[in-house]
C-alpha positions as CSV (number, residue, x, y, z in Angstrom):
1,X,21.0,-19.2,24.1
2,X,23.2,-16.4,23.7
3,X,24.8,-14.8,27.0
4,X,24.5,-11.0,28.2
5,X,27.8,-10.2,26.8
6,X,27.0,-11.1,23.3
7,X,24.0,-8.6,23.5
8,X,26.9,-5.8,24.7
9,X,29.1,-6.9,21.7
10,X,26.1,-6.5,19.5
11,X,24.8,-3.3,21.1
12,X,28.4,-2.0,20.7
13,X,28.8,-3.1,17.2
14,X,26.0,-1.5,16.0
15,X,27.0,2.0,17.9
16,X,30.2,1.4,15.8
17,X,29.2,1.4,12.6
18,X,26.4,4.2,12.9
19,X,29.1,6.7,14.6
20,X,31.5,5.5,12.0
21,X,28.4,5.9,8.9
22,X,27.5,9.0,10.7
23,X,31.2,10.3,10.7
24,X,31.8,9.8,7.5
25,X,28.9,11.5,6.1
26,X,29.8,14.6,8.3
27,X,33.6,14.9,6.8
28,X,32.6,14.4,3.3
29,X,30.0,17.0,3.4
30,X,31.7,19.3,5.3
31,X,35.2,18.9,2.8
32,X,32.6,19.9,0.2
33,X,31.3,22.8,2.1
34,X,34.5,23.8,2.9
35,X,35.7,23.5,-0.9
36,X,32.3,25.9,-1.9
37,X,33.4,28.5,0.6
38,X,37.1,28.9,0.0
39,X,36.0,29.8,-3.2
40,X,34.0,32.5,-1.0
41,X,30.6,32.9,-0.9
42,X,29.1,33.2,-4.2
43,X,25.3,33.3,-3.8
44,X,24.3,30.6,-6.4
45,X,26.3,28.0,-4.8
46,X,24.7,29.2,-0.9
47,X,21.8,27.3,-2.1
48,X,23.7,24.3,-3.0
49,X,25.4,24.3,0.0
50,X,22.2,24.2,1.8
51,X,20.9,21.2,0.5
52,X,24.0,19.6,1.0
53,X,23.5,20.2,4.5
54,X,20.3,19.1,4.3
55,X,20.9,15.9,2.8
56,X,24.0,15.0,5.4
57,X,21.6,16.2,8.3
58,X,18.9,13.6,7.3
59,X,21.6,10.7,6.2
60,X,22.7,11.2,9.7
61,X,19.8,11.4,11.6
62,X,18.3,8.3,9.7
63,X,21.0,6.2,10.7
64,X,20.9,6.8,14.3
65,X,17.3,6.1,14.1
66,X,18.4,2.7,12.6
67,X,20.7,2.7,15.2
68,X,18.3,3.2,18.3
69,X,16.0,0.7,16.4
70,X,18.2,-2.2,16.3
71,X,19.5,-1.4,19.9
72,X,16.0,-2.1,21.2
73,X,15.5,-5.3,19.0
74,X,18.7,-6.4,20.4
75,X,17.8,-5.2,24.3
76,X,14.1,-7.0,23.3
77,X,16.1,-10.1,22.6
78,X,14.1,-10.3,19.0
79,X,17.6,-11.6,17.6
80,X,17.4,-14.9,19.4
81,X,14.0,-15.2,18.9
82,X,14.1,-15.0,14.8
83,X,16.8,-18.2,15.1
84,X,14.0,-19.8,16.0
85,X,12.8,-20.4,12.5
């Protein structure tokens, strides 16, 4: 059986990689948002930069939804449990 501070180092492992995921996506659509309005705002590329937004907003939200996810399987113990078989 695994001990307590394996679950910690798994629960912290997987906060690492969504803040990290979540991070990335943030500086990569913001450099490109930046990029549109240096150019200042020119009102065809407004909409792009909505959806941009958009899409980052939802990449990041849907991984810390994985995120909280997996932290319950790994609080519910399912890990250990799928070793099983």
């Amino acid at each position: 059986m695994r001990g307590n501070t394996d679950r910690r180092r798994g629960a912290l492992g997987a906060v690492i990689a969504a803040t990290g995921t979540a991070l990335v996506v943030v500086l990569f659509i913001g450099s490109l948002l930046w990029v549109m309005l240096e150019e200042g705002p020119v009102p065809a590329a407004v909409g792009i930069m909505i959806v941009y937004g958009l899409f980052g907003a939802a990449v990041v939200i849907g991984v810390f939804a994985a995120m909280f996810q997996r932290l319950r399987e790994i609080r519910k113990g399912e890990e250990e449990n799928a070793r099983k078989y």
